[in-house]
C-alpha positions, -999 to +999 in steps of 0.1 A: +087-178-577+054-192-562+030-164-571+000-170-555+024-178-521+041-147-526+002-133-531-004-141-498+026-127-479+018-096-496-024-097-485-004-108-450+015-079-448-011-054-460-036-065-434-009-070-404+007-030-415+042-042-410+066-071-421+070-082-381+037-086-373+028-102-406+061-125-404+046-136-368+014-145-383+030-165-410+053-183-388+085-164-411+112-142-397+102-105-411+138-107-434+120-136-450+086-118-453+105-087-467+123-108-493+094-123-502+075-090-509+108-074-527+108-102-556+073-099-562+079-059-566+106-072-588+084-096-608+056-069-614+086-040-622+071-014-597+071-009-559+040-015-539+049+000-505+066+033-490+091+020-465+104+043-438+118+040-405+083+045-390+057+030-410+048+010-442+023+025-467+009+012-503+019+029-534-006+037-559+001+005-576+002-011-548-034-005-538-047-012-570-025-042-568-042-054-531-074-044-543-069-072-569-053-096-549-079-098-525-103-108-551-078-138-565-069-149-529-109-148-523-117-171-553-086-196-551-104-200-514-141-203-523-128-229-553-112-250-527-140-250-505-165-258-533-141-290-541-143-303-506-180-295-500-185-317-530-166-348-511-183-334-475-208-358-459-245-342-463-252-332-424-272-305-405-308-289-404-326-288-438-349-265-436-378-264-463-413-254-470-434-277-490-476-270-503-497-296-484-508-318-511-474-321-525-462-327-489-492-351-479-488-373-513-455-371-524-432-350-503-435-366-471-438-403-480-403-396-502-385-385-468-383-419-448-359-430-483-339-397-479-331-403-443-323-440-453-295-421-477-285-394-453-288-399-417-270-367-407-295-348-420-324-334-404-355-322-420-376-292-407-408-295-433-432-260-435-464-272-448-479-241-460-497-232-498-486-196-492-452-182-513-426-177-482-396-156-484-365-179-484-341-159-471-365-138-444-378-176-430-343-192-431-354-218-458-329-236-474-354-244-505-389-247-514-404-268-536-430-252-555-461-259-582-470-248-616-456-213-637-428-199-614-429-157-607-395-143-623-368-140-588-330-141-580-338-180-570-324-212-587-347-232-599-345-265-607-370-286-623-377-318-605-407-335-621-441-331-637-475-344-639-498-348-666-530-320-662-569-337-667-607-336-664-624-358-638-651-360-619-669-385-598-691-413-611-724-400-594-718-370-606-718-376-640-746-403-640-767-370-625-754-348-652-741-372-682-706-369-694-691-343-715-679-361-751-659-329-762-648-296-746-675-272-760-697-293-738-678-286-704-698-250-710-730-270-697-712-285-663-704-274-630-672-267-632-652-264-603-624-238-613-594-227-594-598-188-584-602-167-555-627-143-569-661-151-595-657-150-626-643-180-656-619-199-661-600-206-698-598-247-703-577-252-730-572-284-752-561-301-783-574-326-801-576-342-839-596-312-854-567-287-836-566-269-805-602-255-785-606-235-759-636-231-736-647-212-707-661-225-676-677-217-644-699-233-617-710-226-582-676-235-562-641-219-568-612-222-545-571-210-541-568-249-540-564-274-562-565-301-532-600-285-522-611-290-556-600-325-554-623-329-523-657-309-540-651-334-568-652-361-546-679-349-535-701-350-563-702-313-571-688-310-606-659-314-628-624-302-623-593-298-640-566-312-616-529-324-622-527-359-620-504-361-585-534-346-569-560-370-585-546-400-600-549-426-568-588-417-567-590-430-605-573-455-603-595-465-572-630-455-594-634-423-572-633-401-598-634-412-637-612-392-660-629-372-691-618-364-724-593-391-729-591-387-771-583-349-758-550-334-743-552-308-721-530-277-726-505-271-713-498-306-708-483-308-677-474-292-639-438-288-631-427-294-594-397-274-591-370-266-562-362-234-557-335-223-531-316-183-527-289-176-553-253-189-533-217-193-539-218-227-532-247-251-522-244-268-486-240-307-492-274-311-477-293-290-503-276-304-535-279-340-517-316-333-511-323-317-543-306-349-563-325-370-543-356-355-554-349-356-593-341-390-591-376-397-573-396-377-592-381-387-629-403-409-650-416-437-647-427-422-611-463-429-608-479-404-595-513-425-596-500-447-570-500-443-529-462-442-519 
């Protein structure tokens, strides 16, 4: 006997409350439908319904049975659906929200290839350095910078850029240039906060790992405003390399500390997008995309 058929004439019959209307929806006479539903009683060894003249009701076991059923018939669904998503042409709105350095450098200039690959999709890019709710502003993903908050998201990592000192070349020909960490104590350091106070610069080099703490007169929420006070001549700052690594190469800024690695090493992009079933074509398409992009050697230091 076809279970998972028979499986389905039973749900059928269940939802319908009678062997006629369910037969009608099947396209089976209600003989067939009650055969059907009488072997799989015999199969199982108990009977799922009451019959009378009047009505059909569900046994005990036959509840408990449905209940489970339900669940089966559910998955066998979803697992189909999941194998012909996978073949589906990515199409639709992609809705995402992007920071604005990421989006300005990297984000953005990466789109014209995607919409070279995928046509059918459209993009709808929020530009925004504030956290959004996914789910509350209809995001399909984010992508998002640095140490990730614990949430019911999926995260996937899609790149990361090596962290460094720089600062501009008339700044340090007004205020020399550190040789060593301990010596970053004596520069304006242009530190990423939102209230006064120090910041913990943390590096390894031959002798071991150092740390130091540093201040100066400017702090921002930013590291893209940073970027800009350093090109501006106001001090030193600690920066991951998508952010700065066109301006060095250019001799806008210098890099410092070179026999020195900065800990942690590097900032992870990631994409994060709400905890699904299944992923629309668009997302995993999009999120593929990106991993390929972003995977070394990507240079970061270069316009794209």
């Amino acid at each position: 006997m076809d279970s998972l058929g028979a499986m389905r004439v039973f749900s059928r019959v269940v939802e319908m409350g009678s062997f006629s209307a369910a037969g009608r929806q099947l396209g089976s006479a209600p003989s067939s439908v009650s055969r059907r539903v009488g072997e799989l009683e015999d199969q199982l060894g108990v009977q799922l319904f009451q019959r009378t003249t009047r009505r059909l009701s569900l046994t005990d076991a036959g509840r408990l049975y449905h209940e489970r059923v339900r669940r089966i018939l559910l998955e066998v669904d979803e697992a189909k659906l999941a194998v012909a998503q996978m073949e589906a042409v990515p199409s639709g709105i992609l809705r995402i929200t992007v920071p604005a350095s990421v989006a300005r450098l990297h984000s953005a200039p990466a789109l014209a290839e995607f919409h070279r690959h995928y046509p059918a999709v459209q993009v709808a890019l929020a530009v925004t350095d504030r956290v959004v709710d996914l789910i509350d502003g209809g995001y399909d993903l984010a992508i998002r910078v640095g140490r990730l908050k614990d949430s019911s998201l999926i995260v996937r990592k899609i790149g990361a850029s090596r962290r460094l000192v720089c600062a501009s070349p008339s700044y340090l020909k007004a205020a020399g240039t550190p040789r060593t960490p301990s010596e970053l104590s004596e520069h304006n350091c242009l530190t990423f906060r939102s209230t006064p106070g120090k910041n913990l610069w943390r590096f390894r080099g031959a002798e071991g790992s150092v740390e130091v703490r540093v201040s100066g007169s400017l702090f921002a929420d930013s590291g893209e405003v940073l970027s800009a006070l350093a090109f501006a001549n106001l001090g030193i700052v600690l920066v991951p390399n998508w952010l700065v690594g066109i301006h060095i190469r250019e001799g806008r800024l210098r890099e410092l500390l070179t026999d020195y690695e900065v800990l942690p090493e590097g900032t992870p992009l990631y994409a994060v997008y709400p905890r699904q079933r299944h992923i629309a074509p668009k997302v995993r398409a999009f999120i593929d995309f990106l991993v390929k992009r972003f995977a070394p050697p990507y240079a970061w230091d270069e316009r794209h």
